[in-house]
N, C-alpha and C positions, 0 to 999 in steps of 0.2 A: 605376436611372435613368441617363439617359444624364449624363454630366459638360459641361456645352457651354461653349467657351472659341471663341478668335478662331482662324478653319480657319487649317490649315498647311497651306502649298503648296510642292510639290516643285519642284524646277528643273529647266525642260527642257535645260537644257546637260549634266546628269548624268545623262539619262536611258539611257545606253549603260553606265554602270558602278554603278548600282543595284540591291541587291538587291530580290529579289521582294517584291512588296508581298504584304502581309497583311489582309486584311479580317476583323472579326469576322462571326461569321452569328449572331442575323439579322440584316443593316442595309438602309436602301435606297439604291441608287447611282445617280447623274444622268448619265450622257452628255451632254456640250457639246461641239458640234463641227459644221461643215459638212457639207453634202453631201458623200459619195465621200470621208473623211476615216477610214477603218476602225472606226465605233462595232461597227455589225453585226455586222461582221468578228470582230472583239475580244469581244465579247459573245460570242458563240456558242460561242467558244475558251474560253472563261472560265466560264461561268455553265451552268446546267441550264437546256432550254429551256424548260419548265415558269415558270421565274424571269425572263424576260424581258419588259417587256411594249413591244412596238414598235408604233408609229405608222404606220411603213407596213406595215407585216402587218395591223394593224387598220382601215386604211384599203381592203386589198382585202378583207376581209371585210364591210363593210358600204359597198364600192362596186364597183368595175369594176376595180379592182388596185392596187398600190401606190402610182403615180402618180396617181391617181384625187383630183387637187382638190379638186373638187365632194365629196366624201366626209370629207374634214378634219374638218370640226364635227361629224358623226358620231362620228368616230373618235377625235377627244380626246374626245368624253364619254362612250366604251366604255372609252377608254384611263384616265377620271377615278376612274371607277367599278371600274374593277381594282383600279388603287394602292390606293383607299381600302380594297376589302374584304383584298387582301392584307398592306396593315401592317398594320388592325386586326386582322389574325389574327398576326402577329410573325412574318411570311415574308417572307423575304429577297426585294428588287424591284430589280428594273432596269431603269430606264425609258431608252427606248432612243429620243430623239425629239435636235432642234438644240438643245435646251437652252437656244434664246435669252428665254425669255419669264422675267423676271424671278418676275413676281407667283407664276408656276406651283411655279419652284423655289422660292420661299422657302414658298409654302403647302404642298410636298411634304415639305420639312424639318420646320417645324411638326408638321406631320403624326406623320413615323420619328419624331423628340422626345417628341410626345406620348404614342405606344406604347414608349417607352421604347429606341428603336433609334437608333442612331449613321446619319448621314447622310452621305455620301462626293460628292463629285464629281471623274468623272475627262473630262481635258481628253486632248481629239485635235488635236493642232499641225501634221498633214500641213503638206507644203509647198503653198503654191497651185498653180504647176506639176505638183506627184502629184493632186492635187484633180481635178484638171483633165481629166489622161490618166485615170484612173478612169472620169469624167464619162461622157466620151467613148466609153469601150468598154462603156456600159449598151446595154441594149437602146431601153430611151428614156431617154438624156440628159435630163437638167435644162437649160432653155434654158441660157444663158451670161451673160446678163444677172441672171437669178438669183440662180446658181450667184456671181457676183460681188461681189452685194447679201450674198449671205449670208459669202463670206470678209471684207466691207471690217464688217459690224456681230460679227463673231469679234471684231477685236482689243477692242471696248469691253467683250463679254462676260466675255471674261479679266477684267478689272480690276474685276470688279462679285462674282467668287464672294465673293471674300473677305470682304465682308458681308452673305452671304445667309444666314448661319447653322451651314453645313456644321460639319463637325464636323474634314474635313480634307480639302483640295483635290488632288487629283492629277494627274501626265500620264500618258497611255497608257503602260502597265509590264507584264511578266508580272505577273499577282495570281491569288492564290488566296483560298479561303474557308475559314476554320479558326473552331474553336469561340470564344466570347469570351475563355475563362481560357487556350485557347493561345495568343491572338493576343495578352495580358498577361505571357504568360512564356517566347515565343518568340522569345529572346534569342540563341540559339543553345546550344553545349556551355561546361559549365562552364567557368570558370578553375580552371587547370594547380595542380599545387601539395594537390589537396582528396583524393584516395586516389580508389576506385575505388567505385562506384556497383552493390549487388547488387539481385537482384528474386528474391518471391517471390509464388505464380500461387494464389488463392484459385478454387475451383471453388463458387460459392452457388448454383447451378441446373441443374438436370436433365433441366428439360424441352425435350427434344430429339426431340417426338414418335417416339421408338423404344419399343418392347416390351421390360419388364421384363428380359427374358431375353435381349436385347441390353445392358444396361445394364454390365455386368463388362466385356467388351471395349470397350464406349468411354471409359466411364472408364478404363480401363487404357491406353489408347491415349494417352487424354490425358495421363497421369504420365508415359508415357514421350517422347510427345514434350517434355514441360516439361523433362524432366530434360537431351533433349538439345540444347533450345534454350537450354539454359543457367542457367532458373532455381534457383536456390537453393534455396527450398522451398517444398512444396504443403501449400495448408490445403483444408481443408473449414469449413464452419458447423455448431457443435452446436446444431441446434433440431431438436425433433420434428418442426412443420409450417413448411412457408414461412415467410417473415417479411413483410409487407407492405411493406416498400422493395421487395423485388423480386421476386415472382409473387405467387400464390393461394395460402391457405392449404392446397389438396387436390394442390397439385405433390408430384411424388414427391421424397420427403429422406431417403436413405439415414440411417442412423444414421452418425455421427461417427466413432466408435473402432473397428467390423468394416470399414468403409470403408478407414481410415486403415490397420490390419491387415495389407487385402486387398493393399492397393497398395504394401505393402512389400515383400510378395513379387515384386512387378512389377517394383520396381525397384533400382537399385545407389550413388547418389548423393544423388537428393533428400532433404531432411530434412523430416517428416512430423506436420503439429497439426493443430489447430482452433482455430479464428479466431473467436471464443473464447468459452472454454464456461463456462456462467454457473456461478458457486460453488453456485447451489442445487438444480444437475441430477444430481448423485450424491453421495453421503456422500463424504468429502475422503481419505477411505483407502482405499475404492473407485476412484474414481480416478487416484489414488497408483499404483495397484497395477495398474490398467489400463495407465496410462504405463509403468511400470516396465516392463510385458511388453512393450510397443510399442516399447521401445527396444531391448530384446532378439532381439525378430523382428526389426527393422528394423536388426541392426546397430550400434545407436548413432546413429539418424536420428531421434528420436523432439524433437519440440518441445512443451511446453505453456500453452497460451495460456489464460486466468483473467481472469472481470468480474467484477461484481458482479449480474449480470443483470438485464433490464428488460424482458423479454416477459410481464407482468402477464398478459395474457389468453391466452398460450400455458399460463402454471401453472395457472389456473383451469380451463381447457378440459379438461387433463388429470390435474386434483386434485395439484398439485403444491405445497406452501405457497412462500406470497411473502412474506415474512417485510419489516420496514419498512427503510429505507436505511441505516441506522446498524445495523441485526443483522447484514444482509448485508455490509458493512462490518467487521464488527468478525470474520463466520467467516472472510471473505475474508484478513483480517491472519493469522486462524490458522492458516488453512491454508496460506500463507506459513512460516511457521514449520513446522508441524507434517512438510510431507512430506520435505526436508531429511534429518529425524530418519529419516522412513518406507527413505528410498534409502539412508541409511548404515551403517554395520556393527552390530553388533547390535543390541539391542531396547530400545530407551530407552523412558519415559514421557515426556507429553507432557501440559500441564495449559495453557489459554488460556484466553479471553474469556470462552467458549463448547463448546470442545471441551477433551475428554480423553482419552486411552491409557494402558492400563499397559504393554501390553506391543507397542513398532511392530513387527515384525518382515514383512522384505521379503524373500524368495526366489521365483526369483533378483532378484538386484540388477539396477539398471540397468547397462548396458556404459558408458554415461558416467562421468566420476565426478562432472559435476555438469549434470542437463539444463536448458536453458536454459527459464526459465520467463517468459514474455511477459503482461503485461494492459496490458488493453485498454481505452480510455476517454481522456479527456483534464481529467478533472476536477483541478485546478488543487490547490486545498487538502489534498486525501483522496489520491487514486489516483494522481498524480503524485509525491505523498509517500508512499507504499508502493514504487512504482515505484525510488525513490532507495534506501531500506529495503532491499529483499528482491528486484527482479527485474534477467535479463537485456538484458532490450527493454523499449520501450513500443509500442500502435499509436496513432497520434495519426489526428487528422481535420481536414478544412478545407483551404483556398487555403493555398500556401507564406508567406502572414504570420500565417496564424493558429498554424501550424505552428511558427513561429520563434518567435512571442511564447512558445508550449509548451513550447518548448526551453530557452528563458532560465528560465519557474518549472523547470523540471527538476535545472537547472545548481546553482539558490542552493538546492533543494532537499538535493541532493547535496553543496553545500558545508559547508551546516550539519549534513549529517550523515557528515561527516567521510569522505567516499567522492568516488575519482573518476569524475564523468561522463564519461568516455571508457570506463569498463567499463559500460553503458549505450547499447545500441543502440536510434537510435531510429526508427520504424517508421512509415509512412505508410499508410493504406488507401486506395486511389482506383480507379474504372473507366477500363477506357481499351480503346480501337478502332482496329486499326492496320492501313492494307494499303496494298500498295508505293506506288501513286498514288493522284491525285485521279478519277478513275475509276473504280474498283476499289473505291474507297472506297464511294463515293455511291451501289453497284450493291451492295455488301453492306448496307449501310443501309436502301435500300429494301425489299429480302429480307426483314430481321429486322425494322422496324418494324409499329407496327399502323396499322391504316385510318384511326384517326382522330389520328395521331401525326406530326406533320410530319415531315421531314428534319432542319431544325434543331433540332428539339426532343430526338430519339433522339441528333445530333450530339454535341450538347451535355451530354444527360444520361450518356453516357460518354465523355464526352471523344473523339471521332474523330479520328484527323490519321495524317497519314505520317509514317514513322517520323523523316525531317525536322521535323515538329512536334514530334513527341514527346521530340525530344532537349532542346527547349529549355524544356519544359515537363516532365522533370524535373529537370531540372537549377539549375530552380527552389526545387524542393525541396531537392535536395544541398545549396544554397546554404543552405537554411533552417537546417540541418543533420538532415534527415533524409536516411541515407544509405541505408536498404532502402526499396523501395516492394515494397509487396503489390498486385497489380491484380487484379481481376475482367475478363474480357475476353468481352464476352456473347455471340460469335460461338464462343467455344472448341470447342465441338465439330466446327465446319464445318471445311473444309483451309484449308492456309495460315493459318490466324487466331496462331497462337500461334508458328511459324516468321514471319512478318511481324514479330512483336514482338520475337525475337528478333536481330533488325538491331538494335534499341535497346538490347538487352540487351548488345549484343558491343562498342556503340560506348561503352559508359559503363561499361562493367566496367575499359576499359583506363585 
């Protein structure tokens, strides 16, 4: 819901050393301003035209052209009938009219409020003089007499936003439109002083309309480009079928570990997991023993990531048991413990919860000598408390306060058991959509969304922004203290998507 407080209004004397404004999407935004006073103008620079809804465009639609008088009452109640059906759908509006009609604005506010959308209004302050010469070089001028009625009832309109309910008043600015949670942590680059900021590039979808036998070269393509735009390390997701966050169950989903294999040989730097694979999808020395080899092919690039699993109707589907939260818990702790034993030098037994060995024995070893083992989850009590116990990482979830409060149980976690949090990386999961401008963007979006998926909605559900967005918005997280982010980037297989994010990558590593 939206937060509504008393609007805040920028000052037009600062208006030449102000930075860009920021709007979230969706909101709706009011133009106030005279004739010949650049709303249009601004508008058009600004917004999709699809997102616009003007009064004189709609005036020569259902009359004899823009100037077309006689067609006014017409055309505010084509124009009434938009806004309405556009906020009620949570798409961003821009009504593009003089903005003097009080009742209108405030029943338009109403309105973005009630659909839960932040309300904006921005003020056009042309000089009267520019007002004027504009006027003048229409094809049909505004009489002058008008044109003068409407500059001398401007200055009363100024003085009346401030209690029409906006949510924040503005004057004519470069603005842009960025998702809600960037427009909340688009603070800019962290402060100085925090270390350097890694990424690492999770690949959870495949479907990229290509043929099976296409599939090895693009994925291979993509490791190599990650590797040398700089990220850190690639995951994949161990599920047999899709997951329903993000396709259809009958998407193609390589296996995990021939995947993760394949792509070693591909590459020279990246470090290589699964993001993360549930405790009850192979016996835990099985496993073991699969990483061990994957650190080996790979080098020493080999990561392991470990949940507790919760795809109930993926085990069922393929007769896999789903054992109750506190088993898988309690194999989860063992097998913390147990493979430790499995990667080190000879063959120790092993006696837990739940599991037992007599004899671990691992050849070859891993080339680590200790790999870093990651889970996943954010549960507070349990896995957060193993996390402190037994692992390298964590992946956490959520907005950079859910993330912090995370971090502090992690910390008193780690106090009380006698270990430092600083050996403790901790790990963020989130989507994100980067390309160089606001153009580019909005033109890959519409590509990759579905028919019945707005703009803002696809925006928002991976977070979209230029890579100026995106610096402030993770830097959010840095601050949280999570200092790797994992991103999903849904465009990855198309050009440029992952060199685009590499701009974020090179400006936050330093």
């Amino acid at each position: 819901m939206v937060k509504r407080s008393p609007a805040q209004v920028t000052d037009p004397s600062t208006r030449n050393i102000r930075m860009e404004l920021s709007l979230p999407t969706p909101c709706l935004v009011v133009l106030v301003g005279p004739s010949g006073s650049g709303k249009s103008t601004w508008a058009d620079q600004t917004f999709h035209g699809t997102e616009i809804v003007s009064s004189d465009r709609l005036r020569a639609m259902v009359g004899a052209g823009e100037d077309d008088q006689q067609a006014s009452k017409a055309a505010f109640s084509v124009l009434e009938q938009i806004v309405t059906a556009r906020v009620g759908r949570k798409l961003t509006t821009v009504i593009d009219t003089l903005g003097y009609e009080r009742e209108s604005r405030r029943r338009w506010v109403t309105m973005a409020h009630g659909a839960g959308m932040p309300a904006f209004a921005i003020v056009f302050t042309a000089l009267p003089a520019e007002v004027e010469r504009r006027n003048s070089q229409r094809a049909r001028p505004i009489p002058k007499t008008v044109l003068a009625r409407q500059l001398n009832r401007f200055k009363g309109v100024q003085s009346e936003l401030s209690d029409d309910g906006f949510d924040q008043v503005h004057h004519e600015q470069q603005t842009t439109l960025v998702t809600s949670e960037i427009a909340t942590t688009r603070s800019g680059p962290p402060r100085s002083g925090n270390g350097g900021h890694s990424f690492g590039l999770v690949v959870n979808r495949f479907d990229w309309g290509v043929d099976p036998v296409e599939l090895p070269e693009r994925l291979g393509a993509i490791a190599r480009r990650a590797e040398s735009a700089g990220f850190r390390d690639l995951w994949v997701m161990d599920h047999f079928r899709q997951i329903p966050q993000v396709g259809r169950a009958w998407e193609d989903m390589p296996e995990a570990y021939t995947t993760l294999a394949y792509l070693a040989g591909l590459t020279d730097r990246i470090r290589l997991g699964a993001l993360v694979t549930g405790i009850t999808h192979r016996h835990p020395v099985v496993l073991g023993r699969m990483i061990a080899t994957l650190d080996v092919l790979s080098r020493g690039r080999a990561n392991l990531g470990l949940g507790i699993a919760w795809d109930e109707k993926e085990h069922l589907a393929y007769g896999i048991p789903f054992p109750a939260t506190g088993e898988r818990y309690a194999l989860l702790e063992d097998t913390l413990a147990l493979l430790p034993l499995l990667w080190g030098k000879g063959s120790p037994s092993f006696q837990g919860k739940v599991l037992s060995a007599t004899d671990l024995t691992c050849y070859p070893r891993p080339i680590q000598e200790r790999i870093p083992v990651l889970i996943g989850g954010s549960g507070e009590e349990k896995t957060l408390r193993l996390v402190a116990r037994h692992a390298q990482a964590c992946n956490l979830f959520g907005r950079p306060d859910v993330v912090a409060r995370k971090v502090e149980v992690l910390r008193r976690h780690c106090a009380e058991l006698g270990r430092d949090p600083g050996d403790v990386e901790v790990t963020h999961l989130v989507n994100a959509m980067t390309a160089p401008d606001r153009a580019a963007l909005r033109e890959r979006i519409d590509l990759l969304r579905g028919r019945n998926v707005t703009a803002e909605e696809y925006a928002a559900r991976h977070r979209a922004g230029t890579p100026g967005d995106q610096l402030g918005h993770f830097a959010a997280y840095r601050e949280a203290g999570a200092r790797h982010s994992i991103v999903a980037l849904p465009d990855v297989h198309l050009p440029a998507s992952i060199e685009s994010f590499g701009d974020v990558i090179r400006e936050l590593a330093s």
